[in-house]
TORMITOR-735494 format. One record per residue: y, z, x of N, C-alpha, C in turn; residue in three letters. Coordinates in pm, 1 decimal. Layout:
residues N
<<Y, Z, X>, <Y, Z, X>, <Y, Z, X>, Ala>
...
***
This chain:
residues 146
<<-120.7, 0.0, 82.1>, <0.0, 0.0, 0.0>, <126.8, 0.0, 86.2>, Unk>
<<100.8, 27.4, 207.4>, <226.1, 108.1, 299.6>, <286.5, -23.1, 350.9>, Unk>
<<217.7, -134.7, 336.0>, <242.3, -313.4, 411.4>, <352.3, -354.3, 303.7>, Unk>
<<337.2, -334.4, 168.7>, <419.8, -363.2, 40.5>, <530.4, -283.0, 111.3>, Unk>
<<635.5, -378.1, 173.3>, <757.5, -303.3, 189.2>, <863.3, -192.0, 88.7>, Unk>
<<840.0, -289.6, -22.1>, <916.3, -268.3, -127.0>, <861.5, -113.5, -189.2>, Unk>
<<732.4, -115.0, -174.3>, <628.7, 42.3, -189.6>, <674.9, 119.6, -106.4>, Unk>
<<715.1, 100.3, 17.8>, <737.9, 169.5, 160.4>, <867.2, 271.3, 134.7>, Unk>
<<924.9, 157.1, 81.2>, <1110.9, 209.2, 50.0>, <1123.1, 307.9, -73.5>, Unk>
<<1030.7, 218.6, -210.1>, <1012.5, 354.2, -266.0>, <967.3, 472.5, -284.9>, Unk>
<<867.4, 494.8, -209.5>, <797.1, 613.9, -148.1>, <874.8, 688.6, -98.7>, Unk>
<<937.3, 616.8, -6.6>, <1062.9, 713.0, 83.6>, <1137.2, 765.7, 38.3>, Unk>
<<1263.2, 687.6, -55.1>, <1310.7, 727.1, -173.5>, <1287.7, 823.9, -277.8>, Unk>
<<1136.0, 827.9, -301.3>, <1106.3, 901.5, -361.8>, <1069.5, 1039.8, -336.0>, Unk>
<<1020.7, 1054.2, -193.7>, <980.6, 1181.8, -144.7>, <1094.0, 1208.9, -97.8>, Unk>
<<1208.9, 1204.0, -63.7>, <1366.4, 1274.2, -56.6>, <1377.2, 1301.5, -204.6>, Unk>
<<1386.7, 1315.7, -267.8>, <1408.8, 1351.2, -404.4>, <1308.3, 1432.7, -486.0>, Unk>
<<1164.3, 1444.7, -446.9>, <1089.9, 1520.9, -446.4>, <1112.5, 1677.0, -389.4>, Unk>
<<1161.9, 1607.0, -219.8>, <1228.9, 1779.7, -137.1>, <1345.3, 1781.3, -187.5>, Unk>
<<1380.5, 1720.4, -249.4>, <1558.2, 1785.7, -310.8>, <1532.3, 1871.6, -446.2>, Unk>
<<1407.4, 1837.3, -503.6>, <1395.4, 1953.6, -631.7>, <1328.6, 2048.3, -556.7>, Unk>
<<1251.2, 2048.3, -491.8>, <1181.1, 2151.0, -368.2>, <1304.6, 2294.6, -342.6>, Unk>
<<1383.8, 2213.6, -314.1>, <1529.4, 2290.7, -224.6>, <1564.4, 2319.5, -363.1>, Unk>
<<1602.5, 2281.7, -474.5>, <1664.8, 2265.8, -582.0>, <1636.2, 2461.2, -646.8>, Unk>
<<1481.1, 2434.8, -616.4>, <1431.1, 2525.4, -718.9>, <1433.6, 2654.8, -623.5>, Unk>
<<1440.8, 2626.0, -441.5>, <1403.0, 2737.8, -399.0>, <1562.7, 2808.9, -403.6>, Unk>
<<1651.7, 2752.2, -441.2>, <1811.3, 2797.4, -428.4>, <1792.6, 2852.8, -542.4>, Unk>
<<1752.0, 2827.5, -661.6>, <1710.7, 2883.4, -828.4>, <1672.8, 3017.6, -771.3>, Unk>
<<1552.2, 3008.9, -749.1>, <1541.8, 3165.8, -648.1>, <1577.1, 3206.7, -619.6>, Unk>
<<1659.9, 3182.8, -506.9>, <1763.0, 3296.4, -401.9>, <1838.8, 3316.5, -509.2>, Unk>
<<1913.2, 3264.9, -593.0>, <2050.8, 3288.6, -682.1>, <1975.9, 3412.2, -763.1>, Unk>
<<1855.6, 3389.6, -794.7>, <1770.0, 3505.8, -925.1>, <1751.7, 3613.3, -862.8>, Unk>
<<1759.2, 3604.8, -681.7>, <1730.0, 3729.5, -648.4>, <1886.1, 3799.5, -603.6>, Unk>
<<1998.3, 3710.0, -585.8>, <2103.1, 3748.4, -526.9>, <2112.5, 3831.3, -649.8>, Unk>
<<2127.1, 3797.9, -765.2>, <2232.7, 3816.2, -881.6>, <2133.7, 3910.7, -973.8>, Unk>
<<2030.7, 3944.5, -891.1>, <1886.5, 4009.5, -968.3>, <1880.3, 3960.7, -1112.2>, Unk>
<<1876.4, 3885.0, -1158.9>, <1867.7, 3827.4, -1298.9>, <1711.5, 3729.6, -1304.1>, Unk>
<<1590.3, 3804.6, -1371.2>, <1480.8, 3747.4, -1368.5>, <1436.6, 3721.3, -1506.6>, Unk>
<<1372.9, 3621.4, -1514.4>, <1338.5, 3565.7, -1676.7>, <1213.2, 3629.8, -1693.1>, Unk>
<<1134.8, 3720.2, -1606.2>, <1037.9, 3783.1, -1683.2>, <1050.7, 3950.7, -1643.3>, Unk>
<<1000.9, 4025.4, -1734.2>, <983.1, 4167.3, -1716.4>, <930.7, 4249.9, -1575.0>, Unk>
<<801.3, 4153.4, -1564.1>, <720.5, 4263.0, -1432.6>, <773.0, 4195.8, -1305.4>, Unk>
<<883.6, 4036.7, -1304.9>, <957.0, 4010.0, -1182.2>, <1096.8, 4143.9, -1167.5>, Unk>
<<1151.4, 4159.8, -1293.4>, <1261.1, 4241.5, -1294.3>, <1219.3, 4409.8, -1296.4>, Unk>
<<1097.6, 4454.8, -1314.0>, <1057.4, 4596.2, -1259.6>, <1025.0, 4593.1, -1167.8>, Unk>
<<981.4, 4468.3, -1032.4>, <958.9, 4424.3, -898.5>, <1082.5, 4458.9, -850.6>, Unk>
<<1165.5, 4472.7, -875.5>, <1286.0, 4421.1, -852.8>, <1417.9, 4533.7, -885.5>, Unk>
<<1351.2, 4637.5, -932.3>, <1483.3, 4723.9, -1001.1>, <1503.3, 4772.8, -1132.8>, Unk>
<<1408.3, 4713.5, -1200.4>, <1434.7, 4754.8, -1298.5>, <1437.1, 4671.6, -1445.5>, Unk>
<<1373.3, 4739.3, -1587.9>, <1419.8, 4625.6, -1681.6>, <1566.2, 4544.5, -1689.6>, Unk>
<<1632.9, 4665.1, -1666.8>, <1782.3, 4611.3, -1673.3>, <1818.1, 4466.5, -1572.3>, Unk>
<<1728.0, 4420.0, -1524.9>, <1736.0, 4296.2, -1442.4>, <1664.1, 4180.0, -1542.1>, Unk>
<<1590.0, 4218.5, -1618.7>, <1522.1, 4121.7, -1724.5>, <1627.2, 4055.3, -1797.5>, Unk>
<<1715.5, 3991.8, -1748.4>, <1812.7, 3933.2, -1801.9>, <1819.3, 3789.2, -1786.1>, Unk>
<<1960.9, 3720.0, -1832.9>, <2021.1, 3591.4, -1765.5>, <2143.3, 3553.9, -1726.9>, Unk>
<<2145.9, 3499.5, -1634.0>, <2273.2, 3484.8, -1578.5>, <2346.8, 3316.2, -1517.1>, Unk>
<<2429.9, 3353.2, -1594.0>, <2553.3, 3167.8, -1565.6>, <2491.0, 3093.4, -1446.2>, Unk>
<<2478.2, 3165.0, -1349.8>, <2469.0, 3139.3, -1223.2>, <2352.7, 3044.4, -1185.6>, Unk>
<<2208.3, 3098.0, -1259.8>, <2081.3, 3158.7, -1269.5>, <2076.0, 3008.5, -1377.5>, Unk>
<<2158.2, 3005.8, -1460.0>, <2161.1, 2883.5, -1587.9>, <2162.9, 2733.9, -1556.1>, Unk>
<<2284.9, 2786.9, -1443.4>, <2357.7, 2634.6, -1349.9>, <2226.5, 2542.3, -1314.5>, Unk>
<<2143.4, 2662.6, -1215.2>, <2038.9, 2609.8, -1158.5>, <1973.2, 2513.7, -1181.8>, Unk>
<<1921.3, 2616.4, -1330.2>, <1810.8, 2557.9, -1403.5>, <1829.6, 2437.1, -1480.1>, Unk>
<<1981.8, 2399.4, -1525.7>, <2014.7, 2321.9, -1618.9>, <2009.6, 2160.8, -1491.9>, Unk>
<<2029.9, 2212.2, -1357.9>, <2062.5, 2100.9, -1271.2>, <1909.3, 2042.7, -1215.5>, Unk>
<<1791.8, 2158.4, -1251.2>, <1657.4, 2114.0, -1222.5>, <1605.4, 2038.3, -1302.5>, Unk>
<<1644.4, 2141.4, -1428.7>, <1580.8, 2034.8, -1564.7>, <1618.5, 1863.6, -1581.3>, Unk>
<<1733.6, 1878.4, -1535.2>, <1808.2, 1746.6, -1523.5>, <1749.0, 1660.4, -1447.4>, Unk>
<<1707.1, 1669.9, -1319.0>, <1592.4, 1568.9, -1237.7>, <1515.0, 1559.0, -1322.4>, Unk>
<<1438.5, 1658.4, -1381.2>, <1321.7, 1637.9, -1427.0>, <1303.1, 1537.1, -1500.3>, Unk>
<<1411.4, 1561.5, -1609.5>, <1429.1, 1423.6, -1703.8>, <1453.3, 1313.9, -1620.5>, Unk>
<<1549.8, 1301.1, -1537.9>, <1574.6, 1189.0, -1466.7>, <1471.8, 1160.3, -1356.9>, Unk>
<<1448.7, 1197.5, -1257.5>, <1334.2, 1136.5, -1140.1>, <1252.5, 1105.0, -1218.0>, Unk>
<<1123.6, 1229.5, -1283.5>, <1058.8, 1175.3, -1320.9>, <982.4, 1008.2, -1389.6>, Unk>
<<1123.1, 972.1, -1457.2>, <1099.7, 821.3, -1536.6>, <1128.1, 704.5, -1379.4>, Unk>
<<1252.6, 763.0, -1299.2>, <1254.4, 654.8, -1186.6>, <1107.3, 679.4, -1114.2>, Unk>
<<1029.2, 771.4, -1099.4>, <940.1, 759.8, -1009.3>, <807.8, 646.3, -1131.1>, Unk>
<<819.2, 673.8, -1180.2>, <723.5, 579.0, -1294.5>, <759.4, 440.6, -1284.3>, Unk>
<<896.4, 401.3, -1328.3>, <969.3, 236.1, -1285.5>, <957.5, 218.7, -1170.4>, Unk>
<<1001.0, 296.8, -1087.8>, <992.6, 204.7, -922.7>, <862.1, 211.3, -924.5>, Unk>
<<757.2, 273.0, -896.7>, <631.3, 234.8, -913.1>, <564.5, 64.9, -959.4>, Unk>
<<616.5, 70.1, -1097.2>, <565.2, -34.0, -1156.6>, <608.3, -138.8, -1113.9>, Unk>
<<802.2, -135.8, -1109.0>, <865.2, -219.6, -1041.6>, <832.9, -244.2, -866.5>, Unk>
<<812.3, -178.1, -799.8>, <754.0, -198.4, -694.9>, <612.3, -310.3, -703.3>, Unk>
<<541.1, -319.1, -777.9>, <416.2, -393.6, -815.9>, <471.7, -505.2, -811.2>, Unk>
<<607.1, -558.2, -865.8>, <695.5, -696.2, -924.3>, <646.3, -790.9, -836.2>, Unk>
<<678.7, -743.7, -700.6>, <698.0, -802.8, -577.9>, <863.3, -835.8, -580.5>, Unk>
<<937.1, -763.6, -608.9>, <1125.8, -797.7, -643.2>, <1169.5, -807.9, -482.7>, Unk>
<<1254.9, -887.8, -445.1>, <1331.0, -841.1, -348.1>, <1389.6, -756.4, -252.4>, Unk>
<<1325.3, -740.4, -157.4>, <1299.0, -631.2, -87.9>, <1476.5, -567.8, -49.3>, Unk>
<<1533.4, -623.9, -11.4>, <1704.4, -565.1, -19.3>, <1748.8, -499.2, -167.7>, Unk>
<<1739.6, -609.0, -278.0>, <1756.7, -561.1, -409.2>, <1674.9, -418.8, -426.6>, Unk>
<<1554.7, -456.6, -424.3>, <1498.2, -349.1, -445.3>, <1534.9, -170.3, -365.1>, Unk>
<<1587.3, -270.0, -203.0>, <1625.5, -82.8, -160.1>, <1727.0, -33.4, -256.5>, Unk>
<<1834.2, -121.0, -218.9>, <1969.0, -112.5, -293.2>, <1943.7, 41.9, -450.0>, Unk>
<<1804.9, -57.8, -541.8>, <1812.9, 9.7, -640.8>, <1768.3, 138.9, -618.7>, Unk>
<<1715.5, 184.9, -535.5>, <1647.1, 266.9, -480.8>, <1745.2, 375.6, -440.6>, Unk>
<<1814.0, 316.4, -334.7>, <1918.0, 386.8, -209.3>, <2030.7, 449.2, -339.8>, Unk>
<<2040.4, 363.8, -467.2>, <2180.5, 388.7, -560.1>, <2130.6, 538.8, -648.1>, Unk>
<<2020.3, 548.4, -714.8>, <1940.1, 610.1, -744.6>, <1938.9, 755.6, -690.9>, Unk>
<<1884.2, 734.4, -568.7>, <1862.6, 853.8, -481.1>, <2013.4, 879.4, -464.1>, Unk>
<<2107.1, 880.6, -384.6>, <2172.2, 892.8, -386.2>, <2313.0, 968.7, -494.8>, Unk>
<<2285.6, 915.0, -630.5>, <2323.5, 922.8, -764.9>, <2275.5, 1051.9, -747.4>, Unk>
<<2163.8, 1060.8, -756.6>, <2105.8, 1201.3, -787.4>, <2139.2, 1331.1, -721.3>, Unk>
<<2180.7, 1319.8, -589.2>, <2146.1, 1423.9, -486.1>, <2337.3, 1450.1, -513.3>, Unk>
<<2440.5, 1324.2, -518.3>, <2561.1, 1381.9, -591.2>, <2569.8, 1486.0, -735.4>, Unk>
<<2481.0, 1457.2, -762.3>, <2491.6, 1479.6, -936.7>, <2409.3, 1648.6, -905.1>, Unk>
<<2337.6, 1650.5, -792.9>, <2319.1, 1756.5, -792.7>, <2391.4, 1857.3, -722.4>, Unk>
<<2472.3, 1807.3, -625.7>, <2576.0, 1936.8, -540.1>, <2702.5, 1896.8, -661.1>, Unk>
<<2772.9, 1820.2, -728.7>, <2832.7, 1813.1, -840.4>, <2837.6, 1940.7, -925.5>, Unk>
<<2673.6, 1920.9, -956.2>, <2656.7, 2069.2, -1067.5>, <2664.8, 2142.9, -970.7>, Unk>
<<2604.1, 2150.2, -825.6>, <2597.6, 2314.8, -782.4>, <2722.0, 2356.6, -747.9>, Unk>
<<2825.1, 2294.7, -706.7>, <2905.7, 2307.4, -681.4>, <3034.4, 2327.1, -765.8>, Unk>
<<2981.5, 2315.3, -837.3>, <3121.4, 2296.5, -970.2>, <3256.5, 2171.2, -943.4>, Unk>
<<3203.4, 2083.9, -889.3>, <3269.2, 1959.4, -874.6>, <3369.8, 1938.8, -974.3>, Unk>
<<3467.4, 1875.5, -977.3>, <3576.9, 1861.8, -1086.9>, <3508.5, 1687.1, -1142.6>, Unk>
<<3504.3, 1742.8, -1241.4>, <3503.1, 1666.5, -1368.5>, <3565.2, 1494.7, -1377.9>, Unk>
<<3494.5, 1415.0, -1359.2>, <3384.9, 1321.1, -1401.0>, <3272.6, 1320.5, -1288.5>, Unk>
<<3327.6, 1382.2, -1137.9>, <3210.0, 1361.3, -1048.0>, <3087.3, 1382.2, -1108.3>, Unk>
<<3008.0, 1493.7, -1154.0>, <2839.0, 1505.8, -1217.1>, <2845.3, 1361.1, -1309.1>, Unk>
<<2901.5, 1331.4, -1434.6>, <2877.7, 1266.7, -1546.0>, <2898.0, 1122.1, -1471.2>, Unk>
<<2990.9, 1071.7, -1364.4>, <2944.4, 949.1, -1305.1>, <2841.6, 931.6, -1194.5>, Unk>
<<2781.7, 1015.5, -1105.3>, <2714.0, 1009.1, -1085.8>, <2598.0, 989.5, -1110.6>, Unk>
<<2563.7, 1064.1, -1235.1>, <2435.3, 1088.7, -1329.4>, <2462.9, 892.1, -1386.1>, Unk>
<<2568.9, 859.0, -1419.0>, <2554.1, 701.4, -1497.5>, <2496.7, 616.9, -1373.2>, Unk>
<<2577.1, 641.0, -1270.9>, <2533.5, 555.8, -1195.4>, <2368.3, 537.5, -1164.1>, Unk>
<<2335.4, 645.4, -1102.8>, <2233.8, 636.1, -1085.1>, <2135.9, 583.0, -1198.8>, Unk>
<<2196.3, 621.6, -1323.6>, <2083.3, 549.6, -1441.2>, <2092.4, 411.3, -1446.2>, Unk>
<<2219.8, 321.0, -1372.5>, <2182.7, 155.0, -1349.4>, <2068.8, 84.0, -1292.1>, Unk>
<<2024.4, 161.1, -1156.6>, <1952.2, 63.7, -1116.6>, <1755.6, 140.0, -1237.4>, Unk>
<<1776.6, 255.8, -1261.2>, <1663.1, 260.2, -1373.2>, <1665.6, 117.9, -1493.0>, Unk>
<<1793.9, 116.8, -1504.8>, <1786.6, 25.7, -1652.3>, <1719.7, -122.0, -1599.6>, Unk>
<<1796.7, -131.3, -1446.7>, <1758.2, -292.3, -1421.6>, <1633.6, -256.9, -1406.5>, Unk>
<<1556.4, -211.8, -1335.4>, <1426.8, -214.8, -1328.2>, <1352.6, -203.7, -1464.9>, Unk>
<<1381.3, -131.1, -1593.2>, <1316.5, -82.6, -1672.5>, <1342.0, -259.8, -1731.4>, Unk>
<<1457.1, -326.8, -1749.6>, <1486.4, -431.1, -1779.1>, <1336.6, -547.0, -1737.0>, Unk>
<<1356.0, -533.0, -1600.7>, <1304.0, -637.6, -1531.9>, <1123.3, -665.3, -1535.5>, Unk>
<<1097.0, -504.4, -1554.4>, <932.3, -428.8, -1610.0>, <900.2, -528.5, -1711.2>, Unk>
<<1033.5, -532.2, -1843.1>, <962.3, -552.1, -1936.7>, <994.0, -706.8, -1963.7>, Unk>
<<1058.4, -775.3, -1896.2>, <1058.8, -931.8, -1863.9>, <954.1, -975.4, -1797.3>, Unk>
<<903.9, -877.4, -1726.6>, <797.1, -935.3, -1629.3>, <657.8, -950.1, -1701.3>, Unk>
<<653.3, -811.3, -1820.2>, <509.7, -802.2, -1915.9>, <530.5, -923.6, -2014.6>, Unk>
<<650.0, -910.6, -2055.6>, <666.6, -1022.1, -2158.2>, <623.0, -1157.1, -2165.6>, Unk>
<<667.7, -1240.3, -2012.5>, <653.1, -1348.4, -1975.5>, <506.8, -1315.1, -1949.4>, Unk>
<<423.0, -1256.6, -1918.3>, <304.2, -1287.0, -1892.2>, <203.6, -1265.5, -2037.1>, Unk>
<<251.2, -1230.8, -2095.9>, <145.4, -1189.0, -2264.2>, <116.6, -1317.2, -2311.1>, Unk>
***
């Protein structure tokens, strides 16, 4: 698979964005332990006490910026996949790739950071272009062949 250039690039692509929810979730952590705010009982009597069985803004940010890959990588790692199969243009194809990744890893110091406002919400669009062309191009490609 590793000869399919176009596989090569998205792999790569894809496992940076894999360790960016990696990092994503282990910062979720540190913040749950800075701010002692744990979503279950026997982490927050580990810890100090029920009175830590709580939630916190901070603790929210996180989670709302993990969940957010989730929805998002997840579907690009499925399209580039398939789209990778195309045989598409190996530049085009980084491009969609490089815009993607990229999109994402803004959209995520955006939220962590509390970025001023449109940075997260254009980032997050951008990066959903090169999904659409590919999701586009998937289903031109099944079409023409049925």
């Amino acid at each position: 698979m590793m000869e399919n250039e176009v596989f090569a690039s998205f792999t790569f692509y894809s496992t940076i964005l894999i360790i960016k929810m990696y990092v994503l979730a282990i910062i979720t952590g540190q913040v749950r332990l800075r701010k002692k705010a744990f979503a279950n009982p026997e982490d927050a009597l580990r810890n100090g006490g029920l009175q830590y069985y709580r939630e916190d803004p901070d603790v929210e940010r996180c989670r709302r910026a993990h969940r957010n890959d989730m929805e998002n990588i997840f579907p690009f790692l499925f399209l580039g996949a398939i789209y990778s199969l195309l045989d598409p243009n190996l530049i085009v194809a980084r491009i969609h790739f490089l815009i993607f990744c990229v999109g994402r890893i803004v959209h995520t110091v955006a939220y962590l950071l509390r970025l001023k406002a449109p940075t997260r919400s254009v980032a997050y669009s951008v990066a959903q272009l090169p999904c659409f062309s590919m999701a586009l191009q998937i289903l031109f490609a099944v079409v023409t062949h049925w």
